[in-house]
DOKEBA-940299 format. One line per field, with one value per residue (C-alpha): x, y, z. Coordinates in nm, 4 decimals. Layout:
X [X, ...]
Y [Y, ...]
Z [Z, ...]
***
This chain:
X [-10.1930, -10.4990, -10.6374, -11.0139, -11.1789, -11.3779, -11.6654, -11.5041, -11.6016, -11.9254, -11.7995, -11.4619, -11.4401, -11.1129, -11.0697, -11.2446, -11.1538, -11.3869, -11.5514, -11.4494, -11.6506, -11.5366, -11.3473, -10.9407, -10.9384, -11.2305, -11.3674, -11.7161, -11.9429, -11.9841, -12.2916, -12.4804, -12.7028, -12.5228, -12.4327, -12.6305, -12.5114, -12.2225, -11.9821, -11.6567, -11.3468, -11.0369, -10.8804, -10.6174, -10.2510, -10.0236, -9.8222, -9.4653, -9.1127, -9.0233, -8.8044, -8.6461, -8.8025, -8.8945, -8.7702, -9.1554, -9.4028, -9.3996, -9.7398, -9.6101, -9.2783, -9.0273, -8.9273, -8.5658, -8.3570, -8.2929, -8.5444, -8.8413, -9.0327, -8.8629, -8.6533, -8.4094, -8.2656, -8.5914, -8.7207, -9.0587, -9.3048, -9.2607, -8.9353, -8.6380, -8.3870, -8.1254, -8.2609, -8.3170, -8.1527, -7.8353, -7.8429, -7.7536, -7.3642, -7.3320, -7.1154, -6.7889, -6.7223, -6.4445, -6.4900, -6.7688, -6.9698, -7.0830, -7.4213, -7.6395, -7.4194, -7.4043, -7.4905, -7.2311, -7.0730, -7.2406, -7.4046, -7.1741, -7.3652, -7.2661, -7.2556, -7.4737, -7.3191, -7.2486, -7.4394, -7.2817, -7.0911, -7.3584, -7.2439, -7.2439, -7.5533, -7.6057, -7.7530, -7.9408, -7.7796, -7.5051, -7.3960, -7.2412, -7.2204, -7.2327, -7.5449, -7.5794, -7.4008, -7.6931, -7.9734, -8.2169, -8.5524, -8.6278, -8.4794, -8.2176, -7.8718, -7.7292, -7.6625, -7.4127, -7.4933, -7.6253, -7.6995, -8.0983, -8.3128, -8.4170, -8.7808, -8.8105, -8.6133, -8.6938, -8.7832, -9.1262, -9.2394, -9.3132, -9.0644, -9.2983, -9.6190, -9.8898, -9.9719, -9.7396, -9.7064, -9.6754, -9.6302, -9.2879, -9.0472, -8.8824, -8.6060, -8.7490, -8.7994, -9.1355, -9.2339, -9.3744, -9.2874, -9.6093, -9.8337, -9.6386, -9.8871, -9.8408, -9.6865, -9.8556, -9.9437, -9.8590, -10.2098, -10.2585, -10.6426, -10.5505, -10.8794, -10.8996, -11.0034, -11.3131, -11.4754, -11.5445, -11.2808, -11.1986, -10.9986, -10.7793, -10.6951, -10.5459, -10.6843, -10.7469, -10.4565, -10.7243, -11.0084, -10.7614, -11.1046, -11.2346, -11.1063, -10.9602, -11.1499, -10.9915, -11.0079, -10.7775, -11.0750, -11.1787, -11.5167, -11.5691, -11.4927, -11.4107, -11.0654, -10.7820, -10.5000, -10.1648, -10.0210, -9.7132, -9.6312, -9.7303, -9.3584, -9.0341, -8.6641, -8.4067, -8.0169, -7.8271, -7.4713, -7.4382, -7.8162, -8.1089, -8.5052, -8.7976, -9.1641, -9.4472, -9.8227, -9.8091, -10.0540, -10.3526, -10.4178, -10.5592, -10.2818, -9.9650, -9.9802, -9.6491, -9.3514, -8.9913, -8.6780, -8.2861, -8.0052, -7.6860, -7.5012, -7.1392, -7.0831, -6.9093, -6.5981, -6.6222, -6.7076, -7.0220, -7.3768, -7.6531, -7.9961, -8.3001, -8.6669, -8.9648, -9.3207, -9.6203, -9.9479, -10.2598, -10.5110, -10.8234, -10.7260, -10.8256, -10.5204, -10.2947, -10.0903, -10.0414, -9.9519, -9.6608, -9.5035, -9.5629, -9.3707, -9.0817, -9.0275, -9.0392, -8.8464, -8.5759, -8.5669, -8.4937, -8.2196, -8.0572, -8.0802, -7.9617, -7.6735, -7.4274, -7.4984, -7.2958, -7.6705, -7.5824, -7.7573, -7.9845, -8.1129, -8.1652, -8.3924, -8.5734, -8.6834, -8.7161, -9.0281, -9.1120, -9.1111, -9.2739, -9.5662, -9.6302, -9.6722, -9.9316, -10.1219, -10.1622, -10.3450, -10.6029, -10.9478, -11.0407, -11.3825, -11.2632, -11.4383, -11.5143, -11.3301, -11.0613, -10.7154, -10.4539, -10.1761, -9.8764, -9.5897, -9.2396, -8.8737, -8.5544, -8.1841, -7.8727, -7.4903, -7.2212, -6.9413, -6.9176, -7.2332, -7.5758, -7.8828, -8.2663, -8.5759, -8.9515, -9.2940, -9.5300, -9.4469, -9.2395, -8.8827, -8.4853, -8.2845, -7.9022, -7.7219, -7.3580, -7.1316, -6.9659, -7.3007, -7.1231, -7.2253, -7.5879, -7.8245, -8.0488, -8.3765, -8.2991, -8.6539, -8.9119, -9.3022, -9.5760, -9.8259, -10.0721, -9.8563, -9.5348, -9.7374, -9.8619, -9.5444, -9.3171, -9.6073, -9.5379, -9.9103, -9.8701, -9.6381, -9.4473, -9.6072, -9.9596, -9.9564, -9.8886, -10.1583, -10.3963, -10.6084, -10.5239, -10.1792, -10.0659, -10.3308, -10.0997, -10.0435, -9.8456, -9.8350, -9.7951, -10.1450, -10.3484, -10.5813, -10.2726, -10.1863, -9.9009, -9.6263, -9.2936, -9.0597, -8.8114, -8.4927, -8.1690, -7.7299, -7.5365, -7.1841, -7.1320, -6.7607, -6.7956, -6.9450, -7.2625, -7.6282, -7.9320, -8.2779, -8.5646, -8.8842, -9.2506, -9.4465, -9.5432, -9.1642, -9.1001, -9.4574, -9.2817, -8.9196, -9.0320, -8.7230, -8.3724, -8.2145, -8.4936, -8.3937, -8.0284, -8.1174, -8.3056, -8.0707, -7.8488, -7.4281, -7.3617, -7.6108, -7.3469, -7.2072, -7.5710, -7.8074, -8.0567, -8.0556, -8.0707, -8.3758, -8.5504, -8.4917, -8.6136, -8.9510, -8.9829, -8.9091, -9.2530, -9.4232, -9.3629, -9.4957, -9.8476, -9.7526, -10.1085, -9.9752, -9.8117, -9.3767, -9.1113, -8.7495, -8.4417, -8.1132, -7.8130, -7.4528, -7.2386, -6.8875, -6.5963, -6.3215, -5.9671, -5.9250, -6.2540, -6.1493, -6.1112, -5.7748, -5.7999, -5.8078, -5.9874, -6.3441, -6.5018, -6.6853, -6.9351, -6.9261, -7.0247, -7.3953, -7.6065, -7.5306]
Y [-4.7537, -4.7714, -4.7229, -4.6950, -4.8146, -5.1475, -5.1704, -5.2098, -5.3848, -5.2205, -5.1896, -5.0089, -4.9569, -5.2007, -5.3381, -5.6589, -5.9675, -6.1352, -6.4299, -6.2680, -6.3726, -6.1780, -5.8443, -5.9129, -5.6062, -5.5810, -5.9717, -5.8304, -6.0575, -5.9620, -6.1366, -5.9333, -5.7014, -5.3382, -5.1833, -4.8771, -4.5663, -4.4743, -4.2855, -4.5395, -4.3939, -4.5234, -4.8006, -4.7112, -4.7347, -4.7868, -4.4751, -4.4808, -4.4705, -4.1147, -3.9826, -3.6481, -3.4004, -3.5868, -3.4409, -3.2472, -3.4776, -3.6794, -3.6146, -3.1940, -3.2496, -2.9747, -2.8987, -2.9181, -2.7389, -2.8973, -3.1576, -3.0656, -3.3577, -3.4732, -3.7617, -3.7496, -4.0334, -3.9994, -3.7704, -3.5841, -3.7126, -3.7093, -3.5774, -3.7703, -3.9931, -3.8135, -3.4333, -3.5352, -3.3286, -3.4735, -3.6695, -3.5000, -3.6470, -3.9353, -3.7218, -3.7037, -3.4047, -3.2163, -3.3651, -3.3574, -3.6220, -3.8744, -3.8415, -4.1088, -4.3168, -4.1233, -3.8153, -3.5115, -3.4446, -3.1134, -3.1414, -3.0892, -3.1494, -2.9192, -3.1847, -3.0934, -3.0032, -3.3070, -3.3682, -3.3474, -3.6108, -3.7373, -3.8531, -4.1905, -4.3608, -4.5946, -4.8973, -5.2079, -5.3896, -5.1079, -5.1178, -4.8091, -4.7957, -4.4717, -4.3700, -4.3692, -4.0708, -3.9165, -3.7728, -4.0450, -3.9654, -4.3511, -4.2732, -4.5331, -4.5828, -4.9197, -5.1393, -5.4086, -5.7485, -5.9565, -5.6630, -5.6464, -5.3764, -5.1547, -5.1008, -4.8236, -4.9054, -5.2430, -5.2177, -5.3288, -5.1110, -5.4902, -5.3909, -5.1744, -5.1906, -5.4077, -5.6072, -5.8618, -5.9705, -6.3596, -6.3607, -6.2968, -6.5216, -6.7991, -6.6441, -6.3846, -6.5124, -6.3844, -6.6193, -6.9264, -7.2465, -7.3580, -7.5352, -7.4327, -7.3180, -6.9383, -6.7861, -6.5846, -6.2425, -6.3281, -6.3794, -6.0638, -6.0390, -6.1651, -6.3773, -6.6903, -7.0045, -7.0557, -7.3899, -7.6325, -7.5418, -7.6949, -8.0431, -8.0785, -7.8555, -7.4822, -7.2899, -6.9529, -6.7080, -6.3850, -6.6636, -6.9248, -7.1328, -7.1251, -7.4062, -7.2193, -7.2980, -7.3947, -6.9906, -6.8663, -6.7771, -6.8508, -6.9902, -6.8547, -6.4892, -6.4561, -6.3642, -6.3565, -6.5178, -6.4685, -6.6107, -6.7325, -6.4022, -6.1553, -6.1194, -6.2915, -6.1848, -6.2785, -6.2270, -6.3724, -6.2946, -5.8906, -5.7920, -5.8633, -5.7665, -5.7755, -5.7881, -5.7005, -5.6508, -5.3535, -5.2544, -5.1848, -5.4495, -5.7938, -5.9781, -5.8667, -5.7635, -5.7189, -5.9239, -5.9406, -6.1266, -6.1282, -6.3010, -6.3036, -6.4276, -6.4032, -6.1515, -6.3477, -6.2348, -6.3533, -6.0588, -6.1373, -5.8819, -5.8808, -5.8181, -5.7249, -5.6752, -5.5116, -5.5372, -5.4033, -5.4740, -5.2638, -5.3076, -5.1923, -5.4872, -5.8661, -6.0662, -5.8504, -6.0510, -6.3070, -6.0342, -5.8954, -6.2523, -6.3483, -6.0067, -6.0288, -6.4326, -6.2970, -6.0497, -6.2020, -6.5218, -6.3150, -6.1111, -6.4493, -6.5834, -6.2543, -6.1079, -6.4459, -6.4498, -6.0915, -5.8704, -5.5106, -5.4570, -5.1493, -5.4249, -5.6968, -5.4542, -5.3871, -5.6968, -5.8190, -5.5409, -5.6964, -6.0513, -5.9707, -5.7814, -6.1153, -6.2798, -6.1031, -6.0330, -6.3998, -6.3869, -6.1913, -6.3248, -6.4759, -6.2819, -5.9126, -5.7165, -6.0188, -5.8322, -5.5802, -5.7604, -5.8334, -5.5689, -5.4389, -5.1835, -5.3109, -5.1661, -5.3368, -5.2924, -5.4708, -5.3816, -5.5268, -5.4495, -5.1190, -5.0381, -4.9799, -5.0213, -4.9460, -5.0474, -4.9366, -4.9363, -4.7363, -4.5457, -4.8170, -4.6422, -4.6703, -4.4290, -4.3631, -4.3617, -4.2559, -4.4639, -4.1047, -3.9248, -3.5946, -3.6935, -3.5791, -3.8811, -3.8867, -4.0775, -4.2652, -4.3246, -4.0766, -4.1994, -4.2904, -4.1096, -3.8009, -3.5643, -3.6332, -3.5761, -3.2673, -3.1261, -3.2171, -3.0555, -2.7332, -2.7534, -2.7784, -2.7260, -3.0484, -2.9345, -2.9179, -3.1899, -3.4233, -3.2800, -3.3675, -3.6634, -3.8187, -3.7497, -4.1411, -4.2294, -4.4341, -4.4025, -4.6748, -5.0389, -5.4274, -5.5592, -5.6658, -5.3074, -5.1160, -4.8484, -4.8940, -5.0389, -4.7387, -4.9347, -4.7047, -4.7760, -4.5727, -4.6856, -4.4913, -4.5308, -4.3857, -4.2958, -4.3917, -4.6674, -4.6657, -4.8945, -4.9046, -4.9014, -5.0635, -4.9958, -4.9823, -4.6684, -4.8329, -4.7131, -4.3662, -4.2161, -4.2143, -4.0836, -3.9371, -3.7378, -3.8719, -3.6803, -3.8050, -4.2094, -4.1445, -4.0228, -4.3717, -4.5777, -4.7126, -4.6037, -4.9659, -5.0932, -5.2378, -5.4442, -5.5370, -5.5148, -5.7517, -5.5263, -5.2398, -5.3935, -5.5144, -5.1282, -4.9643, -5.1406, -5.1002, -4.7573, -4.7609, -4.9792, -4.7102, -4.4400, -4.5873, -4.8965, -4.7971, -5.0101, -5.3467, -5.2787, -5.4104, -5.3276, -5.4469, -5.3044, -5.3572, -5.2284, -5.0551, -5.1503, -4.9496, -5.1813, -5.0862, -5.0432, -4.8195, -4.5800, -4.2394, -4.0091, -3.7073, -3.5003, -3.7416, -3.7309, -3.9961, -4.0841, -4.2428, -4.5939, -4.8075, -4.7884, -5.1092, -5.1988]
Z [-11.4406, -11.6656, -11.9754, -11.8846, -11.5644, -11.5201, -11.2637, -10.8910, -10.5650, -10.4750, -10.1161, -10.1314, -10.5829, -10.5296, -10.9443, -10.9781, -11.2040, -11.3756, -11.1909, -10.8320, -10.5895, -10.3479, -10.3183, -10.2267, -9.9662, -9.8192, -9.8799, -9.9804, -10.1339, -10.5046, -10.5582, -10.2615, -10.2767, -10.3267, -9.9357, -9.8260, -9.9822, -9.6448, -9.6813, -9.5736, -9.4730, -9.6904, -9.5445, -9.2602, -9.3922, -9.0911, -9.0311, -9.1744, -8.9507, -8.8696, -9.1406, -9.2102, -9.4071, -9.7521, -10.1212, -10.3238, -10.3272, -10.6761, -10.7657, -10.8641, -11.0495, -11.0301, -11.3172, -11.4172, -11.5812, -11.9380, -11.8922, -12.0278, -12.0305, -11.6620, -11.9092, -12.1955, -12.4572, -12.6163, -12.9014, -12.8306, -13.0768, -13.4578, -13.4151, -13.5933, -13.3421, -13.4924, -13.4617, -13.0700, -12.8359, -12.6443, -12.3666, -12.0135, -11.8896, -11.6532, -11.5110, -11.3495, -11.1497, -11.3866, -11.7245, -12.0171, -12.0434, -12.2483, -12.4526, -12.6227, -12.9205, -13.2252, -13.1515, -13.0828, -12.7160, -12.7210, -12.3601, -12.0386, -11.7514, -11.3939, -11.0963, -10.8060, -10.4719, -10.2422, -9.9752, -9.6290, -9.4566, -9.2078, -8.8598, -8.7854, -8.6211, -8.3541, -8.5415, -8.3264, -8.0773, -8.0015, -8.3680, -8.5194, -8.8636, -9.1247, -9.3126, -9.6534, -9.6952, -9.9515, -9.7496, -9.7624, -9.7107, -9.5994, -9.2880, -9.3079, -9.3992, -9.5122, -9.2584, -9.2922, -9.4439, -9.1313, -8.9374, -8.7905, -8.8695, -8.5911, -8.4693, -8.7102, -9.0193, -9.1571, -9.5139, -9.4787, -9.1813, -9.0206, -8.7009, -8.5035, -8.6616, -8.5447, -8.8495, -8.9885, -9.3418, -9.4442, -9.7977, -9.7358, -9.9026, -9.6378, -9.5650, -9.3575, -8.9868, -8.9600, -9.2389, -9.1295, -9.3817, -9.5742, -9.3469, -8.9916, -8.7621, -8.6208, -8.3994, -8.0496, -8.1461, -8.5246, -8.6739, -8.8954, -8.7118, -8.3704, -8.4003, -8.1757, -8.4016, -8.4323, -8.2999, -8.5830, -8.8151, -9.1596, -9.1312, -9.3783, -9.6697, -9.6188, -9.3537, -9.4050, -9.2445, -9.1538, -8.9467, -8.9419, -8.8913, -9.2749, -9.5668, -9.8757, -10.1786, -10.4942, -10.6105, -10.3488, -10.1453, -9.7522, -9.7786, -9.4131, -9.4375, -9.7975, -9.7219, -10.0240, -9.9633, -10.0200, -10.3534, -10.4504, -10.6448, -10.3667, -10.3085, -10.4948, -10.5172, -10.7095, -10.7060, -11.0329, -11.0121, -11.0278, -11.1124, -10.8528, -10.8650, -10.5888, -10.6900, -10.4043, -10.4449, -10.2171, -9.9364, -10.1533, -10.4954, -10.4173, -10.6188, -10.8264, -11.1695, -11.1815, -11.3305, -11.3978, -11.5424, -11.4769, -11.6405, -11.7796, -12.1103, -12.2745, -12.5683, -12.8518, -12.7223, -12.3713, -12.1973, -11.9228, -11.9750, -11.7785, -11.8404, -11.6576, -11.7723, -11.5806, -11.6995, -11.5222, -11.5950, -11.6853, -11.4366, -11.6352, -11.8982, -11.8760, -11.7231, -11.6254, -11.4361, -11.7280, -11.9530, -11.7792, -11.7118, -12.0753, -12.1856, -11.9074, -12.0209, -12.4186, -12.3884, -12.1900, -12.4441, -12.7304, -12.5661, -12.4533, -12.8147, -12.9905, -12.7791, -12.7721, -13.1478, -13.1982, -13.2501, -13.0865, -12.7712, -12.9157, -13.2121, -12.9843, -12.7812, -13.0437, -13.1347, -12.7611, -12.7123, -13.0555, -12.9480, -12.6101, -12.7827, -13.0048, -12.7052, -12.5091, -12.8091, -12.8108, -12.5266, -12.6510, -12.7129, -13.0191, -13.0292, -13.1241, -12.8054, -12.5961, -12.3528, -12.2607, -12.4305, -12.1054, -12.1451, -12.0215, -12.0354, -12.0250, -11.9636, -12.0157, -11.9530, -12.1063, -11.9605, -12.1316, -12.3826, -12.2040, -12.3193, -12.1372, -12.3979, -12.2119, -12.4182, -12.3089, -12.3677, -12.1668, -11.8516, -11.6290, -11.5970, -11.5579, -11.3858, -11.3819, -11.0125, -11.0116, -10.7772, -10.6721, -10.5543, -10.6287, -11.0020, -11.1446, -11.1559, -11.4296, -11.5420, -11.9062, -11.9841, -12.1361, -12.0288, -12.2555, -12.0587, -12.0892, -11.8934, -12.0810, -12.4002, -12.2583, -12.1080, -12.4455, -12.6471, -12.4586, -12.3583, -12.0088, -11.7611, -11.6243, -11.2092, -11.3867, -11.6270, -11.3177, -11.1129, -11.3438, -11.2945, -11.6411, -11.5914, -11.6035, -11.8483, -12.0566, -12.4467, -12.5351, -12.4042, -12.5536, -12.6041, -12.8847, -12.8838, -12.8680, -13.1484, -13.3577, -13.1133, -13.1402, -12.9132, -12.7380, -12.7631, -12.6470, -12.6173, -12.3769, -12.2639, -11.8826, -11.8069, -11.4432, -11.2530, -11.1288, -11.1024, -11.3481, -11.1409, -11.3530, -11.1892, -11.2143, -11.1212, -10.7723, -10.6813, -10.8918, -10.7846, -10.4344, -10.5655, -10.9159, -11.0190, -11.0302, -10.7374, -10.5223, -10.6791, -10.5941, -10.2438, -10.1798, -10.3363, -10.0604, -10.1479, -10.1720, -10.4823, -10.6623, -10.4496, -10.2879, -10.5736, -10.3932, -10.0451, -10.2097, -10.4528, -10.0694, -9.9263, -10.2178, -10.2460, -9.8937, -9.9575, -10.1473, -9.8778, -9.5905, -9.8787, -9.8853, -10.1430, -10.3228, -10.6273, -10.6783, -10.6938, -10.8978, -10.8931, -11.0256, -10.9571, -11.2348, -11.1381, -11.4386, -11.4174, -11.5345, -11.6691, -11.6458, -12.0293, -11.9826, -11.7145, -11.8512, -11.7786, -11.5575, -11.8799, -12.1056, -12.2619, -12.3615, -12.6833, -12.8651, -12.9095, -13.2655, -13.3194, -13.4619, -13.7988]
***
């Protein structure tokens, strides 16, 4: 995402940092002399695993019945919370559903047809197990814990491809330990070392002949290498997230932050916060961790002491907006202020509260895939101001090339931060997904989510956090990705009759 653009590698335009010396995809020299006016061809993605026929391409939105703006929990602009429309039903198949707390049950949502029963598949090794039962476009069901991916499904396209990735964390085998020499064939260049190598220090892993300078740099070829937040997972109890630069930035910009607390009376909630940074700002990077770590300390502090989830949102945005503002220059237009968007999601108490700034999302996924999906999140973005102002339709707002031009974020320049905030109470079980846009611009609506979501997320929030970034990896991973998946559970006390309808819950005092 971006506000405005800063000058880019004058070899490929890749964004550049200030004091780069050299460009983090194609290692030009930034100092040098500007290259001969050639026109490149893009760099070569490889090609993705077979798959069936995909759902529209994200980049022209169908538009949707009753969703004008593509989201809903969220008033358009200047309009009063309480003169919003009702929320769409999480849906069970014959009753009403539930809308956002304290407003009427005046919206009854019409489940989509199911998807066909596929037929089982042969998995690796002579393994037979069931796809995921929801017409994934990945090409892949959900294999059983332990079981290896196939030459065409593993989540990172690494299988049958001819480059492999080692900024993998260390439990993947084709991650060598820190300082382990690698592997035949595994060198992502296949270049013999050159004669005269570095002793001592890091070698570089493109040459594997040049010493790593103190920047992160190769001082042979100029080569970035990987750093330690080019790819981390996490699994805490019942909610898990995965952060990965993707295919095209030179580092991750991207952060996140899980955990879970006791409500005053005992009862366990989770939390998990996603924050993305903007790319045209100064520090990036730093911005989004110091907005996922805010954020996530004032939740912990505020929802043990009794605060209702929707206040304790609130003031998390709140608190993490104090703290990237800090980082903001103390010469007024020294320099672009680091910046970020953020989204947030708290279960508990029966409740599921979502909190946002800027255009990083959550989405709704039904356990029982018979039930509609539905995105909880309404963008801060050029198109969705377009499209809710009725100036634009939602197909041609998002063909436009300021379409994710965002209008809201935390930072010091930002305008007057309106954090989001919205309490729902789903009558069946199902999983939050809290992503950045480097996952929804591949699976933009919510019935194209659900169809990528594996069935079992809420029993395997971390697998199904690894398949859906790689989800975005095999689409072209043009921007850094962040997901974190956080199941909804129906308690017995909570489960709803055959002929009941549920309603709204107490709202913050």
């Amino acid at each position: 995402m971006s506000m405005h653009r800063l000058s880019g590698c004058p070899s490929c335009a890749e964004p550049l940092e200030e004091g780069d010396r050299f460009c983090g995809v194609c290692g030009y020299a930034v100092s040098a002399p500007p290259p001969a006016a050639v026109d490149h061809p893009t760099i070569p993605i490889p090609p993705a695993p077979p798959a069936p026929p995909a759902p529209p391409a994200p980049s022209a939105r169908p538009a949707a019945a009753g969703a004008a703006a593509g989201g809903y929990g969220s008033p358009a602009p200047g309009v009063p919370h309480a003169a919003a429309e009702p929320a769409p039903g999480w849906g069970s198949v014959a009753a009403a559903a539930p809308t956002l707390v304290d407003e009427p049950a005046a919206w009854t949502a019409t489940p989509a047809e199911p998807d066909p029963e596929p037929e089982p598949r042969q998995g690796p090794a002579g393994v037979t197990y069931a796809a995921s039962g929801h017409g994934n476009p990945y090409g892949t069901g959900t294999p059983p814990e332990g079981t290896p991916w196939g030459a065409a499904e593993h989540p990172y396209g690494a299988a049958d491809g001819p480059e492999t990735r080692h900024d993998r964390p260390g439990e993947d085998p084709g991650t060598p330990a820190e300082g382990a020499p690698w592997g035949p064939g595994e060198a992502p260049y296949e270049n013999p070392p050159l004669p005269g190598g570095a002793a001592g220090g890091k070698t570089c892993v493109a040459c594997r002949a040049g010493h790593v300078d103190t920047d992160g740099y190769c001082e042979h070829c100029g080569h970035a290498q990987p750093r330690e937040r080019d790819h981390i997972e996490e699994e805490l109890g019942s909610v898990a997230a995965v952060t990965d630069r993707g295919l095209r930035h030179h580092r991750n910009e991207d952060s996140f932050a899980v955990s879970a607390t006791a409500l005053p009376d005992g009862s366990a909630t989770t939390v998990a916060i996603v924050c993305d940074g903007v790319s045209s700002a100064s520090r990036p990077d730093e911005a989004s961790a110091a907005a996922a770590v805010a954020a996530n300390e004032s939740l912990l502090e505020a929802l043990p002491r009794g605060a209702h989830p929707q206040e304790a949102m609130h003031e998390a945005i709140l608190a993490a907006a104090a703290a990237v503002n800090a980082l903001a220059p103390e010469t007024p237009g020294a320099q672009n202020a680091p910046a970020c968007t953020l989204v947030g999601a708290v279960v508990g108490g029966g409740l599921l509260t979502i909190g946002w700034v800027g255009d990083s999302r959550a989405y709704w996924v039904p356990d029982d895939r018979a039930a509609l999906p539905r995105r909880l999140t309404e963008d801060d973005s050029w198109a969705a101001q377009m499209v809710a102002a009725g100036l634009m339709g939602e197909a041609e707002a998002y063909a436009d090339v300021r379409a994710h031009a965002i209008t809201g974020w935390l930072g010091a320049d930002a305008y007057d931060l309106d954090p989001h905030t919205a309490t729902f109470k789903p009558d069946h079980p199902g999983v939050v997904v809290v992503c950045t846009d480097g996952l929804w611009n591949y699976a933009e609506s919510a019935r194209e989510m659900a169809q990528v979501v594996p069935a079992d997320a809420a029993t395997r929030p971390l697998h199904s956090a690894q398949v859906l970034v790689g989800y975005a990896l095999d689409g072209g991973g043009h921007d850094n990705v962040t997901v974190a998946v956080v199941p909804f559970a129906m308690h017995p006390e909570q489960e709803p009759g055959p002929d009941a309808e549920p309603g709204p819950a107490a709202g913050p005092e």
